[in-house]
C-alpha positions, 0 to 999 in steps of 0.5 A: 503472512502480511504479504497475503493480508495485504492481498487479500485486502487489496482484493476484497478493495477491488470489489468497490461498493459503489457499483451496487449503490449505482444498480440499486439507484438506476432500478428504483429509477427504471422501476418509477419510470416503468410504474409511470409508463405503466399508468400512462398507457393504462390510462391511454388504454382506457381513454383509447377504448373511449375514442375509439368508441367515438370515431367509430360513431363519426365514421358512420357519420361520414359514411352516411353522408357519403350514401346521401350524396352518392344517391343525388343529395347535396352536402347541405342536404345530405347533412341536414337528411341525416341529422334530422333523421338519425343524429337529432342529439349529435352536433356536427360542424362540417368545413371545406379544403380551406376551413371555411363552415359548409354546414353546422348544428349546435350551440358550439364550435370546434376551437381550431386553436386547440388540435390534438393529433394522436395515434392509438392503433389509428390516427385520430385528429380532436379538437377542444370544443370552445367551451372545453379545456382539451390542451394542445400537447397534452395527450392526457388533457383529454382525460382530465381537465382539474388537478391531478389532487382533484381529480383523486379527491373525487375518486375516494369521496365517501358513497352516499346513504344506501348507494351500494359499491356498483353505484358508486363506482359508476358515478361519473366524475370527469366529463369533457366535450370535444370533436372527432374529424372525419373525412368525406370520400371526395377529400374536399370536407371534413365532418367534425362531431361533437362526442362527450367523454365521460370517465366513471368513478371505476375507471380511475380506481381501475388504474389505481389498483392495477398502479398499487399492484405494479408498485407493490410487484416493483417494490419486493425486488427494490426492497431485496436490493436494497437490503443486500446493498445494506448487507453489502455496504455493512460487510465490506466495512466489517471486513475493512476494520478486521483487516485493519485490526491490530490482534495487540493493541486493538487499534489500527494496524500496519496495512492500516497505516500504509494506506491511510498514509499513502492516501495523506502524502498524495493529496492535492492538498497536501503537497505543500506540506512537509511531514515526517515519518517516525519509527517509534521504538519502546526499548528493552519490550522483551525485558519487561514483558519477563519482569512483567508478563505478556499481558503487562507488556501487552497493555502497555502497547495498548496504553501507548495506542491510546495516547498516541491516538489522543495526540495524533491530528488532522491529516496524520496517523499512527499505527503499530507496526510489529513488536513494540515498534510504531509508525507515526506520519506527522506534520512539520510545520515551519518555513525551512527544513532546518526549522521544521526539523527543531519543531519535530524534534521538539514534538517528539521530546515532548511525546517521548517524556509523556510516553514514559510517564505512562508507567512512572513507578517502572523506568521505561526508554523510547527510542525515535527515527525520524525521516522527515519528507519536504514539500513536493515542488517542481525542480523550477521552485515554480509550484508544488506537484502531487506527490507520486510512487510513495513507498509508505515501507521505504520511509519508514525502513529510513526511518529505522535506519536511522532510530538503529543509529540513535542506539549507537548514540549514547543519550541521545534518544531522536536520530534525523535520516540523512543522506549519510545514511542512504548512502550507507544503505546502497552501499550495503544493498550492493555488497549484498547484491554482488557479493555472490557474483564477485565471490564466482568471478574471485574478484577477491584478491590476495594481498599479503603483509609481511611479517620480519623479526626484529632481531636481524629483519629478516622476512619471516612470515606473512598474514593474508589479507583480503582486497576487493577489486571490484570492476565497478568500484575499483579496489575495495578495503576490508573495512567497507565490506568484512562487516556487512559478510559477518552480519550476513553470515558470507563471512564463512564463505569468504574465509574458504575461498581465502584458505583454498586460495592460500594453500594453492599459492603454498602449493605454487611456491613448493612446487616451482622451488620458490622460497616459502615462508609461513602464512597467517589466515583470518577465520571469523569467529562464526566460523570458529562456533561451528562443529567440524570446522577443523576437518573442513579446513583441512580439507580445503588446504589438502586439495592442493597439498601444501605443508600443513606447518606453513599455514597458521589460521588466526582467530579473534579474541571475541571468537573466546567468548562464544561456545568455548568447549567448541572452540577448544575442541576445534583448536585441539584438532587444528593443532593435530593436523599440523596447523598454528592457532594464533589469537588475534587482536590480543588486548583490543577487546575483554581479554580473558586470560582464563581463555588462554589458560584452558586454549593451547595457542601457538602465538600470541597477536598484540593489537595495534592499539598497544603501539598508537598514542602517546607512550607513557610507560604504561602500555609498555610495561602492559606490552612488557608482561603481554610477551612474558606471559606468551613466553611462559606458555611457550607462545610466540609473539607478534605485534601489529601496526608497528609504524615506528623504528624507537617500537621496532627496537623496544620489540626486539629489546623484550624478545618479540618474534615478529613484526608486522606493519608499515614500518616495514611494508604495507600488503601487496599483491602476490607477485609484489611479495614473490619479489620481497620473499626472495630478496629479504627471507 
C-alpha cells in the first residue's frame, strides 16, 4: 500500500505547477503586447487614412505641375500658375536633385532635420514643418505632439452648455503641420506641400473604445486562467498535505519524512554537516492500548507528535513511521565523531526523559537507534561534496538494527550503529540469498560426532551434524547460519535434507556390509509444532529403507513448551515407527520435569553446560540425580561436551550410557567416521 502511495505521489510531483504559472504569465504577456499592437495599428489606421487623404492632394499637385510643364511652362511658371489658380491656401516648397529651393510659397519651411519615412500600403516621405514638432523616429509623433496624459485630459473634457454628444466628439484636440514629398515626372524636383492633420475628439474615444473592448475581450480568458491556476496551485497543495497526512497522529507522515529528508541530507549547504538518523521506539505500545484503549494509545502517539515537533529545528524532521515507531533526522554538532556521537546521545537522553514525562502517572519506556551520518568530503579531506544516491529507508533500517540491539542490552535504553553490525547485516542478507541455492547444489555437508560408552570406549553412536561448505566462504559453522534458518522458517527444510541425507548413508552402510552404529538427528522445535511431522519423516527415511531403529531424532527442550498435545501425539507415533525420541540440551534452558512425566522419551541429553566451569559439587550431584531420574524412567543418558578424562570416569561411575565430545573426537566428515566406525565399534 505504501509502495502505490508513493507512486501515486511521486506522480502527481511530476505534474509540476510551474508550467501553468509560466503559460498564465506569457498570456498576460502575449495578451499586453497584442492590446498595445492593437491600439497602435488602430491608430496608425486612422493617421493612415489621414495621410493618405493628404498624399493623394500632393499627387494632384504634382500632376498638375506635370500638365503646365508639358504644355510649354517652366517650373517657376507652372508652380506660380498653379498656386494662383488652384491652391491659393496650400504652401508649396519645391527643391532640385540637390536641396537646393527652386521655387517656395508660404510663411514656412520644411525642417529637413526631421524626416519621417514610412509605409502604410504606400511609401510616404514627411517632414516636420519648422514650427511643428514631427520627430525624426517616432512614427506616432505625427499623431501627438504633448504627453500622452495630456492628450487624454483633452479627450474627456466636460462638453460645453447646450453643445450636444456630435459636437463634442467633433471638436478638434491635436492639430500639427507638416509636409507631404512628391516627386515631378522628370525626377530631377521634389514638390513638398504643406498639409495640416488635425485629429478630432472622436477619433481618440474611437481607439479608446475599440482598446477598452480588446482588453475587456482579452481579460475573460486571463481571468479563467488565472483562476484554474489558483484552483491548480490550491489543489496540488490540498493533495500534497493528504499524502503527506498521517491517519494517527495527524502530522507528517513516512513518505513525508523520506523526502523532506532526502531533500535536507543533499543540500549544498549541508554537506558539512553531520546528522543523525533515529528510530524512535515506544516500547510495550500493544500492551498499553489493552490496559488503555486504541484511542489512549492513540493520543499518546499524537502527544508525542506534538512534542517532537516543538523540539524539532531548523533543517531537521520528524515523522511516524508505522506503529509506535518514529524516524527523527537530527543534527550533530561537534568537531569529531566521537563528540558528535556524546552530544546526540545526550540529546536523546534528554528527549527520552521528557517522553516519558508525557504520561507520569503510567510508566512508560522509549527505546532509541541512532545511525549517525558524517560530513560528505572527498576521499583527499580537500573539500566536502554533495551528498548523492541517499536511500532515506536504509538509514533508518540501520538505525533499527541497531535500537533492536539496545533490547538486548539491558538498561541501556540508546544503541549507536556501527559496522559490527552491518557486517551482521550482509552476513544475513547472504545467507538469506544463497540458502536456496546452496540447499540445491547440497553444499551442506554431513559431519558426524561420535558418541563412546564410557564403560569399555567403544564407539557406539553418532549425532548428525550439519557444515556449510560454501564456495565462496569456505566451511561454515552451525552457529552463523541455524539461527538465521530458524528465524526464516528454512530450518524445516534443512532438517529433511539432513533426515533423507542421513537415512541414505544408513541405507549405504547396510547394503556394502559396513559396520553401522545408531545416528542422532536435530529437528528444530518449528518443525516439531507442526501436525503430521512424524509421517513425513518416516517417509523421508523410508525412501531409502534403513532401519527405522538406527535413527534416533533429537528434539530441544524449548521445543516442550510449545504446542504440547502436538508434540505428544507426534513423539507417541515417531516411537511406533520404530524411532528414538531424545530430549536434547536437557538443563540448558526452564526444564520442566512435567514434560518428561507426560513425554515418553528414549533418552535423556545433558547439556554441555553441566561439564564447563569450575566443579564444586553441586553440579555433580545435579548431574548425579539427572542420570537417576532417566534410569527411573527407563531413559538412557547422554552427556555432551565432555572435554575431560576426570568427566569421563565420573560418567561411567554413575552409570551414564554414552558420551559424546572432544575428549574423544570432534565431527568429521563421513569417510573420516567410515574409518573410526570400523577400528573402534
Amino acid at each position: 500500500m505504501g509502495s502505490v502511495k508513493e507512486k501515486t505521489f511521486k506522480k502527481l510531483r511530476r505534474k509540476k505547477i510551474w508550467p501553468s504559472i509560466l503559460f498564465f504569465v506569457l498570456f498576460v504577456i502575449v495578451c499586453v503586447v497584442a492590446i498595445t499592437v492593437f491600439l497602435q495599428m488602430f491608430a496608425l489606421y486612422i493617421m493612415g487614412t489621414k495621410v493618405v487623404h493628404h498624399f493623394e492632394e500632393a499627387q494632384r499637385v504634382g500632376k498638375v505641375i506635370d500638365a503646365l510643364i508639358d504644355g510649354g511652362d517652366t517650373l517657376h511658371e507652372a508652380a506660380y500658375e498653379m498656386h494662383k489658380s488652384i491652391l491659393e491656401d496650400k504652401e508649396i516648397y519645391i527643391t532640385d536633385r540637390d536641396g537646393n529651393v527652386v521655387y517656395h510659397v508660404g510663411d514656412s519651411i520644411p525642417d529637413f532635420d526631421r524626416v519621417l519615412e514610412f509605409n502604410i500600403g504606400t511609401k510616404f516621405v514627411a517632414v516636420a514643418d519648422s514650427g511643428g514638432c514631427l520627430a525624426q523616429t517616432d512614427r506616432i509623433g505625427m499623431i501627438f505632439c504633448m504627453p500622452m496624459e495630456d492628450v487624454f485630459r483633452k479627450v474627456f473634457v466636460p462638453g460645453e452648455k447646450g453643445e450636444n454628444i456630435g459636437q463634442w466628439l467633433g471638436k478638434t484636440i491635436v492639430s500639427q503641420d507638416y509636409w507631404l514629398r512628391t516627386i515631378l515626372e522628370d525626377r530631377e524636383h521634389a514638390v513638398y506641400v504643406k498639409c495640416n492633420m488635425q485629429f478630432k475628439r472622436e477619433d481618440i474615444v474611437y481607439v479608446c473604445i475599440f482598446g477598452l473592448i480588446a482588453f475587456v475581450l482579452l481579460l475573460i480568458p486571463v481571468i479563467l486562467l488565472l483562476i484554474n491556476t489558483i484552483v491548480s496551485i490550491v489543489t496540488q497543495r490540498k493533495m500534497t498535505r493528504l499524502f503527506y497526512l498521517d491517519p494517527v497522529t495527524g502530522g507528517r507522515n513516512w513518505l513525508c519524512f523520506q523526502n523532506y529528508a532526502e531533500r535536507i541530507l543533499t543540500k549544498l549547504m549541508n554537506n558539512k554537516k553531520a546528522f543523525a538518523v533515529v528510530n524512535l521506539h515506544f516500547e510495550r505500545y500493544q500492551n498499553y492500548c489493552a490496559c488503555y484503549g486504541m484511542k489512549a494509545g492513540e493520543g499518546l502517539l499524537e502527544a508525542m507528535d506534538g512534542f517532537l515537533n516543538a523540539r524539532i529545528r531548523k533543517n531537521e524532521i520528524f515523522a511516524r513511521h508505522e506503529g509506535a515507531d518514529f524516524g527523527l533526522l537530527l543534527m550533530c554538532e561537534g568537531a569529531s565523531e566521537e563528540e558528535r556521537q556524546k552530544n546526540c546521545c545526550k540529546r536523546m537522553h534528554s528527549l527520552l526523559a521528557e517522553l516519558a514525562g508525557l504520561k507520569p502517572e503510567q510508566k512508560i519506556h522509549f527505546h532509541a537507534g541512532v545511525h549517525m551520518i558524517a560530513p560528505y568530503i572527498s576521499e583527499e579531506n580537500k573539500w566536502y561534496q554533495v551528498r548523492k544516491g541517499v536511500n532515506i529507508d536504509q538509514l533508518f533500517a540501520y538505525a533499527n538494527a541497531a535500537r533492536l540491539q539496545s533490547n538486548c542490552a539491558q538498561g541501556h535504553r540508546i544503541s549507536f550503529f556501527d559496522h559490527e553490525m552491518l557486517g551482521k547485516q550482509m552476513w544475513e542478507r547472504w545467507v538469506e540469498d544463497t540458502m536456496e541455492t546452496a540447499l540445491r547444489n547440497e553444499e551442506f555437508k554431513v559431519y558426524l560426532q561420535p558418541k563412546y560408552s564410557p564403560v569399555n570406549n567403544k564407539l557406539v553412536g553418532a549425532e548428525a551434524l550439519v557444515r556449510w561448505v560454501s564456495p565462496e566462504e569456505g566451511v561454515i559453522v552451525p552457529r552463523r547460519f541455524i539461527p538465521i534458518f530458524e528465524s526464516t522458517g528454512f530450518i524445516t527444510r534443512l532438517d529433511d535434507y539432513m533426515i533423507s541425507h542421513v537415512a541414505k548413508l544408513l541405507a549405504e552402510w547396510t547394503i556394502q556390509g559396513k559396520k553401522t552404529v545408531p545416528v542422532s538427528i536435530n529437528v528444530s522445535r518449528a518443525h516439531f509444532s507442526q501436525e503430521g511431522v512424524a509421517e513425513r519423516i518416516c517417509q523421508l527415511v523410508d525412501a531409502y529403507g534403513p532401519q527405522h531403529e538406527l535413527i534416533e531424532l533429537e528434539v530441544t527442550e524449548g521445543a516442550f513448551f510449545d504446542d504440547k498435545d502436538i508434540l505428544v501425539e507426534t513423539v507417541k507415533q515417531l516411537r511406533s515407527y520404530g524411532f528414538g525420541v531424545s530430549m536434547d540440551d536437557f538443563g540448558a534452558g526452564y526444564s520442566s520435569l512435567n514434560s518428561l512425566k507426560d513425554i515418553p522419551l528414549d533418552v535423556l541429553k545433558l547439556d554441555g553446560d553441566f561439564f564447563r566451569g569450575d566443579d564444586d559439587g553441586r553440579g555433580q550431584i545435579i548431574i548425579k540425580e539427572a542420570i537417576r531420574l532417566a534410569r527411573s524412567l527407563d531413559m538412557r543418558v547422554v552427556a555432551e561436551g565432555i572435554e575431560k578424562k576426570e568427566q569421563v570416569e565420573f560418567l561411567a561411575g554413575q552409570g551414564c550410557d554414552m558420551i559424546q565430545g572432544f575428549y574423544f573426537s570432534e565431527p568429521m566428515p563421513v569417510t573420516e567416521f567410515e574409518e573410526k566406525v570400523e577400528k573402534d565399534a
